[in-house]
C-alpha positions, 0 to 999 in steps of 0.5 A: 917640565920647563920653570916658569920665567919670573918677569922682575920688570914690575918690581923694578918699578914698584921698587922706589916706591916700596923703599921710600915707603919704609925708610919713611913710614915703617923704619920711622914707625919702627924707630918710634917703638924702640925711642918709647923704651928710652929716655930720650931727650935732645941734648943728652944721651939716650938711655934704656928706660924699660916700661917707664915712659909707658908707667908715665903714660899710665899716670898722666892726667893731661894725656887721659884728658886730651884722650877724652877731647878727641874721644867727643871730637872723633864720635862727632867727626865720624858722625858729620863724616857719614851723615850729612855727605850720606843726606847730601848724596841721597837728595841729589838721587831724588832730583830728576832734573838733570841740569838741576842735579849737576848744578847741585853736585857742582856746588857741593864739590867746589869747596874741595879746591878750598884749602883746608887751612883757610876754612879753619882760619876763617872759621876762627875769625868767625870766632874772634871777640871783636869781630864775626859771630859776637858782631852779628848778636851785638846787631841783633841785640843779643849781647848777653850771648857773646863771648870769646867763643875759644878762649871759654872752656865751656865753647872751645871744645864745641866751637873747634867741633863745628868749623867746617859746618855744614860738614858735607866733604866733597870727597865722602859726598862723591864717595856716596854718590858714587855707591848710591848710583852703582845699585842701579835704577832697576831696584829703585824703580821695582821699589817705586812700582811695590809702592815704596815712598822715598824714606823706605828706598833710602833705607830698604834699598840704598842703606843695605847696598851701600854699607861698604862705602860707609865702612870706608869712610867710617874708617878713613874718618876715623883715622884723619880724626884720632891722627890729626892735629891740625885744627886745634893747632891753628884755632886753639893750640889745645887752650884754654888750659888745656880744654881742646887739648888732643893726644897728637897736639900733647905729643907734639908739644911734648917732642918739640917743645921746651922738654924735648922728651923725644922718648915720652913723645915716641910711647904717646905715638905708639899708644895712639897707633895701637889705639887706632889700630885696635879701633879700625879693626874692630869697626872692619869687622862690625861692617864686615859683618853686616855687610855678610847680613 
């Protein structure tokens, strides 16, 4: 019986991108891991410090805080990340009129090409004590209402919460577009003849069928929430005090900052991971589940 010949032709191809992957995904995650166990300052010498930067970790009050600020961030990024796209997506469903529907899609999409740092520096302009938002109330006679919206502990959190409002993201709209067109008019129409209005076919028909797209960004929404730290780096750097402080802004100040403790740095980045991880999979799995119902 002759063996079966192995064409090596696709992993060649595959190849590059497989070793770029791990020299600068997986060899730098596995780098992190060791530098977390280290006492790790730029300048000096390395030096195994066992479990005492993750004890440090345990006991750091700044951290736990940043930890609390991006668990209200991340529940109401995940949030505006499935609703209002899911909402945007089902009321372009229900617009028959084909030119209609295409003008809607279009101007939905369209802030796509926008760069994400120009939406947050616009929206901190908005935010400015001198100008946008504090303008408009001083026009309106509401003076008593401005304020120096990021620089007060008791709005900065909520003021970086809501930049990007309304929040329907061009990409998790064409997502659930997408999913809600792949059921087929068929049910749609079946549910319209049994006399369903519109509110039972989006949740008797559309919701159930379009659990795996919610699952998928869900996760991804997740994820860019608990790793991100672009949006409070360019509106707030994690100020007042540190009021909109987030565990990768803390980590990056940490690394790169006047301490240089790459060490302690590296055992923030593999909390985060695990934390992430742990959350992912357990959110999979919720979906997974009733998904099988």
């Amino acid at each position: 019986m002759k063996k079966k010949k192995i064409n090596i032709v696709p992993y060649l191809f595959i190849a590059p991108t497989f070793i770029l992957v791990f020299i600068f995904s997986y060899y730098a995650m596995g780098d992190a891991l060791v530098l977390s166990f280290m006492d790790a300052k730029v300048g000096f010498d390395y030096s195994f410090n066992s479990f005492g930067n993750y004890i440090r970790l345990f006991q750091d009050v700044t951290f736990w805080q940043s930890f609390g600020n991006q668990g209200i961030m991340t529940l109401m990024s995940v949030f505006n990340s499935v609703f209002w796209p899911l909402l945007a997506a089902e009321l372009l469903f229900f617009i028959r009129r084909k030119k209609i529907a295409n003008i809607v899609k279009t101007a939905f999409v369209i802030p796509m090409l926008v760069p994400g740092i120009v939406t947050t520096l616009t929206w901190r302009y908005l935010y400015n004590n001198d100008f946008g938002f504090n303008t408009i109330l001083k026009a309106m006679g509401l003076d008593s209402l401005t304020r120096n919206w990021l620089n007060d502990e008791t709005t900065a959190l909520w003021c970086v919460i809501l930049v990007g409002f309304p929040f329907v993201s061009g990409l998790y709209f064409l997502i659930f577009h997408a999913g809600i067109n792949n059921i087929g008019m068929e049910l749609y129409e079946a549910a319209v003849i049994d006399g369903a209005s519109s509110l039972q076919v989006v949740t008797k028909v559309h919701l159930p069928n379009v659990v795996s797209y919610i699952n998928v960004i869900f996760t991804l929404s997740l994820i860019g929430s608990l790793s991100n730290f672009g949006l409070v780096a360019a509106t707030t750097g994690g100020g007042p005090g540190n009021a909109t402080l987030t565990p990768s802004l803390y980590m990056y100040k940490v690394a790169f900052g006047n301490s240089a403790d790459f060490g302690y740095a590296s055992t923030m980045g593999v909390a985060l991971f695990v934390i992430i991880m742990i959350v992912t999979l357990l959110t999979r799995k919720i979906f997974s589940e009733k998904g099988a119902d």
